[in-house]
C-alpha distance (Angstrom), angle and dihedral (degrees) to the residues before:
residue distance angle dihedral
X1 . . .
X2 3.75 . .
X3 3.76 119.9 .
X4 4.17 128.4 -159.0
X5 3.32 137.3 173.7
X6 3.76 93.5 -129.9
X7 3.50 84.7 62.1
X8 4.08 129.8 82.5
X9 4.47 83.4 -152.8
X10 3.51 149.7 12.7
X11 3.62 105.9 -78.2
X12 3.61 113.6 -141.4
X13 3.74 137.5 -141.3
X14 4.04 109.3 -123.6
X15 3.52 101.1 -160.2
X16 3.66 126.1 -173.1
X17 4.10 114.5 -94.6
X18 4.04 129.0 -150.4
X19 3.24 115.2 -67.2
X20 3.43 100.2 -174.7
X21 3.79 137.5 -138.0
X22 4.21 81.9 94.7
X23 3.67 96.1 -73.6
X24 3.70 120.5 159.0
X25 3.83 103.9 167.4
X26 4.07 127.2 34.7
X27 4.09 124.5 172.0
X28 3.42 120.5 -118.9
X29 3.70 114.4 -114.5
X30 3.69 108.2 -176.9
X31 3.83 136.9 -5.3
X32 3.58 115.0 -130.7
X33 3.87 100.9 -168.7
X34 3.74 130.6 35.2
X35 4.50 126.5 -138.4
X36 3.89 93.9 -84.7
X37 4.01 96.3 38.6
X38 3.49 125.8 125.3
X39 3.47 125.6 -129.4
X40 4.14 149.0 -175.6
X41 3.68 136.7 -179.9
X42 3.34 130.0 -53.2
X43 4.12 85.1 17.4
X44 3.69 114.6 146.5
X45 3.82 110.0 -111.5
X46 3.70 107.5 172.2
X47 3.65 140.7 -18.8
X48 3.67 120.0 -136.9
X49 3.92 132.1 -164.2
X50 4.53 114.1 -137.7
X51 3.41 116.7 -168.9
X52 4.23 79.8 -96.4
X53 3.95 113.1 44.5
X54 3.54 136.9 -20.6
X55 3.70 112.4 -99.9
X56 3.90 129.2 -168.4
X57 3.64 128.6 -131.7
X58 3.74 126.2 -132.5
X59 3.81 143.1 -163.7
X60 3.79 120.2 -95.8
X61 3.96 95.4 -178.7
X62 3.57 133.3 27.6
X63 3.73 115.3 -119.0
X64 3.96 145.8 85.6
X65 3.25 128.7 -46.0
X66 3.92 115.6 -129.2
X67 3.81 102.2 165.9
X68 4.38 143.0 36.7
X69 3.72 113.4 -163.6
X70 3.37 91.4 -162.3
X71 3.69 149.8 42.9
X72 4.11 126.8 -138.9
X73 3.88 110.0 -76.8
X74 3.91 92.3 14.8
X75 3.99 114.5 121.8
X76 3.76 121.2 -115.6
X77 3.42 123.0 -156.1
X78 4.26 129.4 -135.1
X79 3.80 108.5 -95.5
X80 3.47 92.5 11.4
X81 4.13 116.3 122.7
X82 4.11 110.8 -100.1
X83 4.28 92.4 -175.2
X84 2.96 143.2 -15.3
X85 4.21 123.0 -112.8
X86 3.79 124.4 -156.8
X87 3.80 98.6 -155.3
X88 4.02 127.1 -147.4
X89 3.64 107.9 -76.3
X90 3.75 109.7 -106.6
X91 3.23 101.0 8.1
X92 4.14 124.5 114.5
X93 3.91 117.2 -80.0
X94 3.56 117.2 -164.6
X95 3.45 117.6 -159.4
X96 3.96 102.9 -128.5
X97 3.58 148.6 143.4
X98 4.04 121.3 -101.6
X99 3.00 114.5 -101.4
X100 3.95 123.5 -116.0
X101 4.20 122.6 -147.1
X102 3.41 130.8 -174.5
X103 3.22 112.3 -138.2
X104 3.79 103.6 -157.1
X105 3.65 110.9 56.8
X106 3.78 128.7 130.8
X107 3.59 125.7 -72.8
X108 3.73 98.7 -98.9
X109 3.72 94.9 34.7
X110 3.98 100.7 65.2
X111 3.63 110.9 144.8
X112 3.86 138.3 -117.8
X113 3.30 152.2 -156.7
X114 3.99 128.0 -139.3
X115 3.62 123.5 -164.3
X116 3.68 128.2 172.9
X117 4.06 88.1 -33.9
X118 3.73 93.4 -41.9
X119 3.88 119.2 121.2
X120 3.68 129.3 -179.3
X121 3.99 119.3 -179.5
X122 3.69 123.0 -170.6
X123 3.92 141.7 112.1
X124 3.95 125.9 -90.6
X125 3.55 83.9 -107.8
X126 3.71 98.4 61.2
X127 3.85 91.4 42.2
X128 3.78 87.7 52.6
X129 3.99 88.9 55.9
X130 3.99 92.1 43.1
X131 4.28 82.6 54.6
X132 3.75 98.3 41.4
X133 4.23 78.5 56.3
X134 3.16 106.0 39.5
X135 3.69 88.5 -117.2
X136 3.84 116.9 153.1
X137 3.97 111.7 -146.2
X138 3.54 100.7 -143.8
X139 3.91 83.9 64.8
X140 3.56 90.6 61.9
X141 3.65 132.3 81.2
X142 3.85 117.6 -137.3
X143 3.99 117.2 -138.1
X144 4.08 88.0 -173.7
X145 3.56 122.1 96.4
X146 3.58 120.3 -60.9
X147 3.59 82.8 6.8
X148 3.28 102.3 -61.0
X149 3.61 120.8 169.0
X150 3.37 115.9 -120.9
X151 4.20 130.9 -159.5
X152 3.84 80.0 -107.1
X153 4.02 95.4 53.9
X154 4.20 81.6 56.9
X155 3.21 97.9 50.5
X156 3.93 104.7 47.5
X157 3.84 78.8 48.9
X158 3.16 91.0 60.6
X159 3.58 96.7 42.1
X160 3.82 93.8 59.7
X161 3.91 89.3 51.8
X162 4.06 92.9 54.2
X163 3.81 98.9 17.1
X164 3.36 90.3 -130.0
X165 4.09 118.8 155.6
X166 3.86 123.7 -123.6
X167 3.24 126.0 -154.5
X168 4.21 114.1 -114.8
X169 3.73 112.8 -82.2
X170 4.04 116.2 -108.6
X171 3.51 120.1 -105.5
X172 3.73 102.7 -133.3
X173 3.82 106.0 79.1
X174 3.94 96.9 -147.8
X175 3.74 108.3 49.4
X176 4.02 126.6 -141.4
X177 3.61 110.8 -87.9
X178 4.32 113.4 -106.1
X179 3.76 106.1 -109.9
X180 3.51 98.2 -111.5
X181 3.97 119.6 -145.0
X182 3.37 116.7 -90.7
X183 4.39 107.0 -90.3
X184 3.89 114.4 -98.3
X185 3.84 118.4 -146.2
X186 3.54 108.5 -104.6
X187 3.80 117.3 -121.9
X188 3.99 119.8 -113.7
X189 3.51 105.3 -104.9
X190 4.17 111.2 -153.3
X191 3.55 114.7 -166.0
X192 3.60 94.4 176.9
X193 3.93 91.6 -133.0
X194 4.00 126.5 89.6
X195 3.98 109.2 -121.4
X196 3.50 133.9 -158.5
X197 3.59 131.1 -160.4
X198 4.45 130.8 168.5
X199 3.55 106.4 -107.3
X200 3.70 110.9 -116.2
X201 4.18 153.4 156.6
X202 3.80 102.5 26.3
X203 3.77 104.0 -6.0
X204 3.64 94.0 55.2
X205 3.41 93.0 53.5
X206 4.16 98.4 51.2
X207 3.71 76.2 57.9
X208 3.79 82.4 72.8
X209 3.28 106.4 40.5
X210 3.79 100.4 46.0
X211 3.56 96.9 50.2
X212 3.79 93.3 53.0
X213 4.11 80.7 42.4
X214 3.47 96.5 57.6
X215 4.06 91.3 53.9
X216 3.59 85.1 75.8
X217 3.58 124.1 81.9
X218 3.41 121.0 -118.7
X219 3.74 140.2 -132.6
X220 3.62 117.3 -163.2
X221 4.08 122.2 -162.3
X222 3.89 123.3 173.6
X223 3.98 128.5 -171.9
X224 3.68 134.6 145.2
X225 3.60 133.5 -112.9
X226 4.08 124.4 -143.7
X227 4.04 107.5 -145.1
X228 3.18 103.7 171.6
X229 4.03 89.8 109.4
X230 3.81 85.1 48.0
X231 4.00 95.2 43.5
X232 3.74 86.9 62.4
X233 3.58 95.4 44.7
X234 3.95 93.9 61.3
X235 3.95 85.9 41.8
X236 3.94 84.5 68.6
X237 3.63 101.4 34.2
X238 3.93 99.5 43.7
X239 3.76 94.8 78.8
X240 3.60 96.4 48.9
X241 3.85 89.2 53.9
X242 3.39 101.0 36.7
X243 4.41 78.0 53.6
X244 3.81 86.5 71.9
X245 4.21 92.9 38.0
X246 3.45 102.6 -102.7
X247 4.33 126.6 128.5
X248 3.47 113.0 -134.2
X249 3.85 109.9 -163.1
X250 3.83 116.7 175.4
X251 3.86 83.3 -98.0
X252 3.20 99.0 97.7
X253 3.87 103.7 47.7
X254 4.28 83.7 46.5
X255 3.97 75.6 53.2
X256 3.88 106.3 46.9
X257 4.35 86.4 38.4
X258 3.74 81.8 57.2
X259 3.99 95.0 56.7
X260 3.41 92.3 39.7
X261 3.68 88.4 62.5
X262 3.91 94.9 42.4
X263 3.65 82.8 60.7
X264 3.73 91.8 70.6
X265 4.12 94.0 28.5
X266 3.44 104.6 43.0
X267 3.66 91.0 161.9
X268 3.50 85.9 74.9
X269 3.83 91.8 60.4
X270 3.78 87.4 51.4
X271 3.84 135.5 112.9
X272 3.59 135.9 -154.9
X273 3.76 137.5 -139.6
X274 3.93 124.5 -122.4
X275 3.67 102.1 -95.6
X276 3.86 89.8 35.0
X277 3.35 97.2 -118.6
X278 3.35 108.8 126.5
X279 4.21 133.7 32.4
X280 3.94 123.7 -136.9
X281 4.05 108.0 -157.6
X282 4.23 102.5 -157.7
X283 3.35 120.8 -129.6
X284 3.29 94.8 -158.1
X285 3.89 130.6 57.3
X286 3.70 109.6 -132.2
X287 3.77 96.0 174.6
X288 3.96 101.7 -166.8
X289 3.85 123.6 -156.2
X290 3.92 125.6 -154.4
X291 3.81 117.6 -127.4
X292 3.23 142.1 -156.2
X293 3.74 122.1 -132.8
X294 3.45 158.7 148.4
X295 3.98 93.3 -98.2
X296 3.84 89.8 47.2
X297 3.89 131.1 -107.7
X298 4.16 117.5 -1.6
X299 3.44 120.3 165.6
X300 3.99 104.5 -163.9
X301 3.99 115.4 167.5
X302 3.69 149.7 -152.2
X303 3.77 112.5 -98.8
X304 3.44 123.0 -134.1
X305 3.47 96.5 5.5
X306 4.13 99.4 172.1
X307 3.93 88.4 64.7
X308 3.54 95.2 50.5
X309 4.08 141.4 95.0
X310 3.60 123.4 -129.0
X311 3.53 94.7 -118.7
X312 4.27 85.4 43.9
X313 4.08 80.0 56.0
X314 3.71 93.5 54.3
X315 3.08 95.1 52.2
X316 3.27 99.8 53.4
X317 3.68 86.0 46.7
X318 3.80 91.6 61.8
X319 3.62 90.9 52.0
X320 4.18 88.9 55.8
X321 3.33 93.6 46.8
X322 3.53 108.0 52.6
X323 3.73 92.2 41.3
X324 3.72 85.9 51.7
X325 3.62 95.3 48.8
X326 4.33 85.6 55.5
X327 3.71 90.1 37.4
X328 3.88 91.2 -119.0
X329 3.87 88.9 135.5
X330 4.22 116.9 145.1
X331 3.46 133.8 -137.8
X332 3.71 84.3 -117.6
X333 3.99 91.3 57.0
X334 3.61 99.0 44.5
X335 4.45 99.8 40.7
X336 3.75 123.3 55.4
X337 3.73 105.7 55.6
X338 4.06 128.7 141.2
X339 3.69 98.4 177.0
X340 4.12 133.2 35.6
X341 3.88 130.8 -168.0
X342 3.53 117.6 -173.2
X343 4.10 116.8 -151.5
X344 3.76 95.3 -158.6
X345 3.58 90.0 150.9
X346 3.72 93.7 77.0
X347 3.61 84.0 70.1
X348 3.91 96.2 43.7
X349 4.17 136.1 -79.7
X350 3.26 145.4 87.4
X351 3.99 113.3 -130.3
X352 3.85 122.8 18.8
X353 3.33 130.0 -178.6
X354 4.09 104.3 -136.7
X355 3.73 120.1 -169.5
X356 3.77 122.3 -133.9
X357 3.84 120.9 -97.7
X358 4.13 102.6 -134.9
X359 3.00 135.1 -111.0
X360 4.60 78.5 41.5
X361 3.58 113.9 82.2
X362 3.54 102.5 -154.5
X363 4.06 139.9 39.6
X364 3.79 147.3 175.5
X365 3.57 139.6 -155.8
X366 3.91 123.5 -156.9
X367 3.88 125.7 -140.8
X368 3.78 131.8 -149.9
X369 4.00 117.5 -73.4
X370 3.44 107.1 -112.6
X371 4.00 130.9 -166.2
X372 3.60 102.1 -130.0
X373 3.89 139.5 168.7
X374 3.83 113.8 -107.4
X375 4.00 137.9 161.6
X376 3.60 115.4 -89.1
X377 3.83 124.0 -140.8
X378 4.17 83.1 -94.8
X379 3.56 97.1 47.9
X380 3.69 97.4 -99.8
X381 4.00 129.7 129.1
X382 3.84 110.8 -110.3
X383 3.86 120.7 161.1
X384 3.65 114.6 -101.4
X385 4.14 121.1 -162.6
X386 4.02 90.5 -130.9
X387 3.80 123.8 -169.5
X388 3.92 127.3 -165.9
X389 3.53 109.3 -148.3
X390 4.69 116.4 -171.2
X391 3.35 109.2 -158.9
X392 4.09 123.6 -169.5
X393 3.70 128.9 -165.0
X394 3.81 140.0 -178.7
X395 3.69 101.8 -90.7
X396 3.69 93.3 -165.0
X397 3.51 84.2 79.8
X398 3.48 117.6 3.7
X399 4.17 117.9 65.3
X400 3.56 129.6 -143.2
X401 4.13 91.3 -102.9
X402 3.69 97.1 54.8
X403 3.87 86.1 46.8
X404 3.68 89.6 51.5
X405 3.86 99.7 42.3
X406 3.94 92.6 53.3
X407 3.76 93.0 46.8
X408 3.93 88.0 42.3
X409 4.05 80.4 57.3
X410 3.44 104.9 50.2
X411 3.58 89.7 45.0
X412 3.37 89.9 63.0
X413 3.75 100.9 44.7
X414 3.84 82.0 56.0
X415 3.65 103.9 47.1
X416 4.18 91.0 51.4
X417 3.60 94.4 40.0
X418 4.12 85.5 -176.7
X419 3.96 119.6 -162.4
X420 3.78 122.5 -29.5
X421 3.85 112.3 -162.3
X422 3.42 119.4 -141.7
X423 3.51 109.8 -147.3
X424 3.94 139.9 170.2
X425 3.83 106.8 -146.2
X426 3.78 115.1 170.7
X427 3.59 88.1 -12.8
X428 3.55 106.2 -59.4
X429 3.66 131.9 104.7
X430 3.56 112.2 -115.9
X431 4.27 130.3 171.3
X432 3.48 84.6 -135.1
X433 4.45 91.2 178.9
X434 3.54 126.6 47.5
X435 4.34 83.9 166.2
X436 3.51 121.7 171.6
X437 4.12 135.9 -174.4
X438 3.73 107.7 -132.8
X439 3.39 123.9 178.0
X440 3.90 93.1 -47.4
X441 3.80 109.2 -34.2
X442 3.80 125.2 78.0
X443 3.76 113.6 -137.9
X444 3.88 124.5 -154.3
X445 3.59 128.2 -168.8
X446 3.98 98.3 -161.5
C-alpha cells in the first residue's frame, strides 16, 4: 500500500490477476472509470481482450481512483498494476487480487463474487447499466434466481428514483434480431503512407493456431447437397420459432445432421495428441461454428450438441451470435470444441478449402445455396436449391472413405429432412425430431 498525506487512505495498486489459459499479456479494450471516479465492489473497471475471450475487470475495494496504467489499445501485462485505488479511510483493506468475469457465459452459469458473506450475481451487462447510473448493486434486490439481479431489477430501481414509467417487459427472453440495413462496400481509404502495427487480440492468436494447423496434412473432399426438401421445411417452421423469438437459420439443421453423423463416425469427433500417439474419441459433440466479426475470426460452439433439439441449437446459436457481433464472447464459448463447420457461404462462394482447428481432426466449410437446374426422377429439369459443401480431415488418421461415408450421411439426413415434431413440453417450444430414413434404420435425435 502507499500512504500520503493528500490522501484520506492508502491507495492501493489493483493489479491484473491470472486469467488463465497461460496468458501473460491482454489489450485493453475499454475503460470503464475515469482518474476522479468513484468506485465499489464488484464495479466494472476495465475490459480487456486475450488472445481467447474478452474478459471484464471488477472492483475489489471501494474507493477513488487516482491513477490508469494504461491507455485504450495499449497491452497490459498479468500481475502488472491496471490503477491505482485510494480506499475509504479507516475502513478494512484486504489485500487481494482483481477479480476477472467473463462476460458471456450461459444463462444459468453467470458468475459471482463473494466477499466476507456478501454476494452479488448479475451479467457485465447489468453492471454496466448500474455504472452508467450511478446505481450501486448491493442496493438492489435481485428477482432472478438465487437472487440474481436481473436488467429488470435495475431498471424498476431506477424507476422508483425518477418515477419514471416502463413499459411491461416482453415475454420471450431472447428477442428477434433488428433487421439490420443491408452492408455498404466500404471505400478504399489511401493514406499515401505505409503503416505498421504488432498484431494482437484475435489476429495474433490465429497466427498460432494456423501455423500449428498447417503441420497437419490435409484431406480435402467436396460434394453437393440438394435442399430444396430442407428449404421448404424451414419455410414452415420459421414462423412458429420466430413466434417464441428465436432465428432459425439453416445452421442449425447443417449442425444437428452433423452430430447425427458423428454418431456413427466418431473418429471424426476425435482429437489427437502432439506426437500422435494416442486418439481421444469425445463424448460430447461440441460442434463449433466460425464467425465473422469485427475482432477477426472466432470459432465459438454449441455444447453438447448430440443431446440437443434443433430449435435448442438455434437458440443457442442466437445467443453466440449476438454476443459475437458485441464481442462479449467467453472463454467458455470460444474453448472446448471437437467439431467446426464454417458457413462461409453467407459471405459468398461455392468451394473453400478450410483448415482444421487442432486439437479437431476434421472440418467443413459451407457454400452459398444456389437455385439450380437439375434432372428430376422423370427426366425433366426442375430447379434444385444445391449446396457444395468441402470438407477436410486429419489424414494422419482419418482416410478418404471414412471422410466420404460421413459426409455421404449427413447429406442424406439433409436432403430427406423427415418429420420434425413440434411439441410444447413444459411450456417451451422445442423441434423435438430432426428423423430421417436411411438406408433401413430410422434415426432420432430426441
Amino acid at each position: 500500500f502507499l500512504r500520503s498525506e493528500n490522501h484520506r487512505g492508502p491507495i492501493v495498486q489493483f493489479k491484473l490477476s491470472d486469467i488463465g489459459e497461460g496468458i501473460m499479456e491482454v489489450t485493453v479494450k475499454e475503460w470503464y472509470v475515469k482518474e476522479g471516479d468513484k468506485v465499489s465492489q464488484f464495479d466494472s473497471i476495465c475490459e480487456v481482450q486475450s488472445d481467447k475471450a474478452s474478459v471484464t475487470i471488477t472492483s475489489r475495494y471501494d474507493g477513488v481512483i487516482r491513477k490508469l496504467y494504461y491507455d485504450v489499445d495499449a497491452t497490459a501485462l498479468v500481475g502488472k498494476p491496471l490503477v491505482d485505488i485510494e480506499t475509504e479511510s479507516g475502513s478494512e483493506v484486504i489485500q487481494e487480487e482483481d477479480v476477472v468475469e467473463t462476460p458471456a457465459m450461459a444463462r444459468e452459469e453467470h458468475t459471482h463474487q463473494e466477499i466476507k458473506g456478501h454476494k452479488t450475481q448479475a451479467t457485465p451487462a447489468v453492471r454496466r447499466l448500474a455504472m452508467e447510473n450511478n446505481i450501486k448493486l448491493s442496493e438492489v434486490v435481485g428477482t432472478g434466481k438465487d437472487g440474481r439481479i436481473l436488467k429488470e431489477d435495475i431498471l424498476n430501481f431506477l424507476a422508483k428514483q425518477t418515477g419514471a414509467i416502463l413499459p411491461p417487459t416482453p415475454f420471450q427472453e431472447i428477442q428477434t434480431p433488428v433487421t439490420k440495413p443491408p452492408p455498404t462496400t466500404p471505400k478504399p481509404v489511401f493514406t499515401g503512407k505505409d503503416v505498421t502495427e504488432p498484431l494482437k487480440g484475435f489476429h495474433k492468436a490465429m497466427v498460432k493456431t494456423m501455423s500449428a494447423a498447417l503441420k497437419i496434412p490435409h484431406f480435402g473432399y467436396c460434394d453437393e447437397v440438394d435442399l430444396s426438401r430442407l428449404v421448404a421445411l424451414r419455410a414452415e417452421l420459421r414462423s412458429v420459432a420466430e413466434g417464441r423469438g428465436v432465428k432459425l437459420s439453416y445452421m442449425p439443421f447443417f449442425i444437428k445432421a452433423a452430430s447425427l453423423g458423428l454418431l456413427h463416425f466418431p473418429i471424426l469427433n476425435a482429437s489427437v495428441d502432439e506426437g500422435c500417439q494416442n486418439i481421444t474419441y469425445k463424448a460430447s459433440h461440441n460442434i463449433g461454428l466460425a464467425m465473422d466479426t469485427n475482432q477477426g475470426l472466432l470459432v465459438p460452439n454449441v455444447k453438447n450438441v448430440q443431446l440437443l433439439s434443433v430449435f435448442e441449437i438455434a437458440q443457442e446459436l442466437n445467443r453466440l451470435q449476438a454476443l459475437g457481433s458485441t464481442g462479449q464472447l467467453g472463454t467458455s464459448d470460444l474453448t472446448g470444441g471437437t467439431f467446426t463447420l464454417s458457413n462461409i457461404g453467407s459471405i459468398g462462394g461455392t468451394y473453400a478449402k478450410p483448415v482444421i482447428l487442432p486439437p479437431e481432426v476434421a472440418i467443413g466449410a459451407l457454400g452459398k445455396i444456389q437455385v439450380l437446374p437439375r434432372f428430376g426422377a422423370g427426366g425433366q429439369v426442375i430447379p434444385a436449391h444445391i449446396m457444395k459443401v468441402s470438407w477436410s480431415a486429419d489424414h494422419r488418421i482419418i482416410d478418404g472413405a471414412t471422410m466420404c461415408r460421413f459426409s455421404n450421411l449427413w447429406r442424406e439426413y439433409l436432403e430427406n429432412p423427415g418429420q420434425h415434431d413440434l411439441k410444447e413440453q413444459n411450456g417451451s417450444l422445442t423441434l423435438s425430431g430432426f428423423q430421417t430414413h436411411s438406408r433401413s434404420h430410422v434415426i432420432r435425435s430426441d
